[in-house]
One Martini backbone bead per residue (centre of mass of N, CA, C, O) as a GRO file, in nm:
protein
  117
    1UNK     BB    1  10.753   6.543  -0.619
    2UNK     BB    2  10.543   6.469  -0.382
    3UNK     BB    3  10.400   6.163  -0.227
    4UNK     BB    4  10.106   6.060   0.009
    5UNK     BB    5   9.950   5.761   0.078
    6UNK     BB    6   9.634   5.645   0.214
    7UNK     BB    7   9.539   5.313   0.377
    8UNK     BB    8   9.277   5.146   0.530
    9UNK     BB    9   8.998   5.244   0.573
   10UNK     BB   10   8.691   5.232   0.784
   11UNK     BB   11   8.437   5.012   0.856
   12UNK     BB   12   8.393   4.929   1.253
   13UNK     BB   13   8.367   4.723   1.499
   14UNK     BB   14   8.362   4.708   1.811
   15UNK     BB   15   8.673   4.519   1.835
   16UNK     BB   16   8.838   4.555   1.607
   17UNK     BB   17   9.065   4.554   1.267
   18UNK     BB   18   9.296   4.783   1.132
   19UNK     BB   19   9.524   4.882   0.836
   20UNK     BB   20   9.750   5.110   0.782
   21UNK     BB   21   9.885   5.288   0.513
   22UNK     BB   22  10.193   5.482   0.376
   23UNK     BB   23  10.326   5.601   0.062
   24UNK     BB   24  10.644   5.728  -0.021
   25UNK     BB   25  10.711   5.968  -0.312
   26UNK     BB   26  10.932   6.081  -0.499
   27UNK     BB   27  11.130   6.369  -0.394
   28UNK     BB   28  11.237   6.166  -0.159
   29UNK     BB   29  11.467   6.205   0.098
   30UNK     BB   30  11.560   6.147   0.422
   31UNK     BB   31  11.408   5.994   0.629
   32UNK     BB   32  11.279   5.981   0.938
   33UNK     BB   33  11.018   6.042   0.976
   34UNK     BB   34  10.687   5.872   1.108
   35UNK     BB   35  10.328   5.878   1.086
   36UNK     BB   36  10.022   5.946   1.320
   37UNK     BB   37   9.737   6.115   1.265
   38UNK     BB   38   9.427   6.267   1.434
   39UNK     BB   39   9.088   6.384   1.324
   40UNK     BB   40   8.802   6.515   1.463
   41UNK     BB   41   8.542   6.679   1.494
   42UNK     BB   42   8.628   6.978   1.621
   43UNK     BB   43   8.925   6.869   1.628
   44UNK     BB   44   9.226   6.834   1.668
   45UNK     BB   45   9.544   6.667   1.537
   46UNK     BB   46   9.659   6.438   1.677
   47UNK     BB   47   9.903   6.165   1.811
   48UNK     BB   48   9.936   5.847   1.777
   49UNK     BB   49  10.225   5.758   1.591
   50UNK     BB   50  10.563   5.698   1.604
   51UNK     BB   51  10.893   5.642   1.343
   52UNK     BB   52  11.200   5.582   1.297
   53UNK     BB   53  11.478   5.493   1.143
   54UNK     BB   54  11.558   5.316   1.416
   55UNK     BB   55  11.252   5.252   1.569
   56UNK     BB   56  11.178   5.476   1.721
   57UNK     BB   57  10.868   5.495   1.944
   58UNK     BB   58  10.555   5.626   1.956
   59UNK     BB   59  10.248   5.704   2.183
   60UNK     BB   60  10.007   5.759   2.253
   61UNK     BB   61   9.775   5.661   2.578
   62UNK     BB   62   9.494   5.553   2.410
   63UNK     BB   63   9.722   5.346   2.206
   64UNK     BB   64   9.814   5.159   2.366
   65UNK     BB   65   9.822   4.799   2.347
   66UNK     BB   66   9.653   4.880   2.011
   67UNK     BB   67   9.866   4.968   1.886
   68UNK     BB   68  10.068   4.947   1.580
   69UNK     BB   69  10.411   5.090   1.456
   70UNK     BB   70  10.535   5.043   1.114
   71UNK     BB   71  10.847   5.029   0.886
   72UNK     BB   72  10.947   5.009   0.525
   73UNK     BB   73  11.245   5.177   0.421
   74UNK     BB   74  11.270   5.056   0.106
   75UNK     BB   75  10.923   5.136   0.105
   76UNK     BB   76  10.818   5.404   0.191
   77UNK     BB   77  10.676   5.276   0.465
   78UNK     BB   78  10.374   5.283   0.703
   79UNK     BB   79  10.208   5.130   0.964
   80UNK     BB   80   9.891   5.064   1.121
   81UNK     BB   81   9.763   4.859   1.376
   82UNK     BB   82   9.444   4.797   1.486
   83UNK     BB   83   9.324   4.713   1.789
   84UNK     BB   84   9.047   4.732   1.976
   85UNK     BB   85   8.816   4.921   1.856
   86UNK     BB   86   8.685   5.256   1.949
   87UNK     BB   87   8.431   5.521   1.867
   88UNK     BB   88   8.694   5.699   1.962
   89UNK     BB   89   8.874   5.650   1.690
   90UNK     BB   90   8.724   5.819   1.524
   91UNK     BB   91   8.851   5.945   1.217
   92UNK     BB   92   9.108   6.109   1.075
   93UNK     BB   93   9.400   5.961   0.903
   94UNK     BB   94   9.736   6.113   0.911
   95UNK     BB   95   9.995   6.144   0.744
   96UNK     BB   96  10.349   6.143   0.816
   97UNK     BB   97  10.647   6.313   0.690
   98UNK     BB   98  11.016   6.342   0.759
   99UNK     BB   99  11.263   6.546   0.603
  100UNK     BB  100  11.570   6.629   0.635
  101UNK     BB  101  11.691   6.693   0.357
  102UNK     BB  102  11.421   6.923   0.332
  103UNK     BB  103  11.330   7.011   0.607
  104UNK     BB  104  11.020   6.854   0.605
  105UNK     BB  105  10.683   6.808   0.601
  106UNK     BB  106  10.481   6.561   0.496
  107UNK     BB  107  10.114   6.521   0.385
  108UNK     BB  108   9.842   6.359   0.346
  109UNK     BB  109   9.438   6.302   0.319
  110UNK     BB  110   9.370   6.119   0.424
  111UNK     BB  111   9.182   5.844   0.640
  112UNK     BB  112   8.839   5.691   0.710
  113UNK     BB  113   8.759   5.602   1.056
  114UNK     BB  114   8.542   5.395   1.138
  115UNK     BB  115   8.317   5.317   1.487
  116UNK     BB  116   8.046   5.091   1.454
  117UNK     BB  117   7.748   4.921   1.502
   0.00000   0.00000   0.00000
């Protein structure tokens, strides 16, 4: 049984900031990449930021010197902090773990992310 909880988000003003946690628990070994995707309503999910276990990382490029994507191997944990956040952020963020050993991708249920003044 694999568990995978995110948490940290809500509802922030235009310029505010966000940190979202996500927690991998349970039968997973061998993680590999960490990451966040979001979808707004009525769009695909898309890529916000990930990160390997050697700490190298991706972003959008929406999200490019306002987010910061970390994670502690210790405790299978993915942080993301977001700054200066625009309407447009405004999404369900979901985590997203890929386990080498298990051969796949493992998502949270989303945690929802309002920008609105």
């Amino acid at each position: 049984q694999v568990q995978i909880v995110e948490s940290g988000g809500g509802l922030v003003q235009p310029g505010g900031s966000l940190r979202l946690s996500c927690v991998a628990s349970g039968d997973i070994v061998g993680i590999h990449l960490m990451g966040w995707y979001r979808q707004a309503p009525g769009d695909q999910r898309d890529l916000v930021a990930t990160i390997t276990s050697d700490s190298s990382t991706n972003y959008a490029d929406s999200v490019k010197g306002r987010f910061t994507i970390s994670r502690d191997n210790a405790k299978n944990t993915v942080y993301l902090q977001m700054n200066s956040l625009r309407p447009e952020d405004t999404a369900v963020y979901y985590c997203r773990v890929y386990s080498w050993r298990r051969g796949r991708d493992f998502w949270g249920q989303g945690t929802q992310v309002t920008v609105s003044s």
